[in-house]
C-alpha positions as CSV (number, residue, x, y, z in Angstrom):
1,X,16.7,-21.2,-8.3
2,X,13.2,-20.9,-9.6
3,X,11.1,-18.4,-11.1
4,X,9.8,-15.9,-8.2
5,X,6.8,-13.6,-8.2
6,X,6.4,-11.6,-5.8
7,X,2.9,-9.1,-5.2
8,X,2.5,-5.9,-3.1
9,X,-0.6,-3.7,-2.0
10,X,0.5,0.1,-2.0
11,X,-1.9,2.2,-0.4
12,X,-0.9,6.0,-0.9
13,X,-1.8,8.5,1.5
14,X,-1.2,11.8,1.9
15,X,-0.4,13.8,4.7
16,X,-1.1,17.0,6.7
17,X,2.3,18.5,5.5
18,X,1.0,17.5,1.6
19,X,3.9,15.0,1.1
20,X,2.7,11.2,-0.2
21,X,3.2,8.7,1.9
22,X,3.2,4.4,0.7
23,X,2.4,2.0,3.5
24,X,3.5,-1.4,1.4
25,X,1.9,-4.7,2.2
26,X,3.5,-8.1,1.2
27,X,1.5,-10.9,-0.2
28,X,-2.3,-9.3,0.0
29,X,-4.8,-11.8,-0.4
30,X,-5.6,-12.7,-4.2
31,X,-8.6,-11.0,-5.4
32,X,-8.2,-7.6,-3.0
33,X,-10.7,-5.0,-4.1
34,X,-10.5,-1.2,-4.0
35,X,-13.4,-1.4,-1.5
36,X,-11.7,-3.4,0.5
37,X,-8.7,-1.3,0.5
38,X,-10.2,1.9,0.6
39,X,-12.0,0.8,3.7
40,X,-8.1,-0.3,5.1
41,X,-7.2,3.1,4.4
42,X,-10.2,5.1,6.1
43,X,-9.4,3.0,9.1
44,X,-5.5,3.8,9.0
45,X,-6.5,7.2,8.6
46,X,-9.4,7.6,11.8
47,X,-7.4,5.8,14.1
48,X,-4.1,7.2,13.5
49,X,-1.9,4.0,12.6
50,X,1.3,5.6,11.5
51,X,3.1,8.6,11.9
52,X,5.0,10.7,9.0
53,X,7.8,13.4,9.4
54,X,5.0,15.4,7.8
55,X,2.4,15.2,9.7
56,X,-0.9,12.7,10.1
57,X,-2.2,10.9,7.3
58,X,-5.4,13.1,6.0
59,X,-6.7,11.8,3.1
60,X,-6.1,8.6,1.2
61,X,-4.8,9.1,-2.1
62,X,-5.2,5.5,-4.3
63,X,-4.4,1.7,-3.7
64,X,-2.9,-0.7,-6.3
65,X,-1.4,-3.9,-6.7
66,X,2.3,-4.5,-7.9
67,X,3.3,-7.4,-9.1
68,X,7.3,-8.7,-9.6
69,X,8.2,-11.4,-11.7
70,X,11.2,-12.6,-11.4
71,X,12.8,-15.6,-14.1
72,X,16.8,-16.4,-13.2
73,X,18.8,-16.6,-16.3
74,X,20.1,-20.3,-16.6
């Protein structure tokens, strides 16, 4: 098997009950900007996208990228 690398967006919102909340997305495009995901977020937010056990998301908290590199021993 060969070397994997695997990269996330985590946007991190928080809700009306004050509890964080992560909506994860798999493979963003390369060169995302916080612009770009802070203007994700406000839409996720005004239009109501997801639902949390602790209420709406209210406010949107902070974005970043996560990156996984994976090597298999040999």
């Amino acid at each position: 098997m060969a070397d994997t690398n695997t990269k996330t967006l985590e946007l991190v919102f928080i809700t009306e009950g004050n509890k964080e909340v992560t909506v994860v997305v798999k493979d963003p495009k390369d060169g995302v900007t916080l612009a770009e995901a802070q203007a994700v977020m406000a839409t996720i937010i005004a239009k109501n996208v997801f639902a949390a056990t602790s209420g709406d998301l209210v406010t949107a908290k902070e974005a970043q990228l996560r990156q996984l590199a994976i090597t298999e021993l040999t």
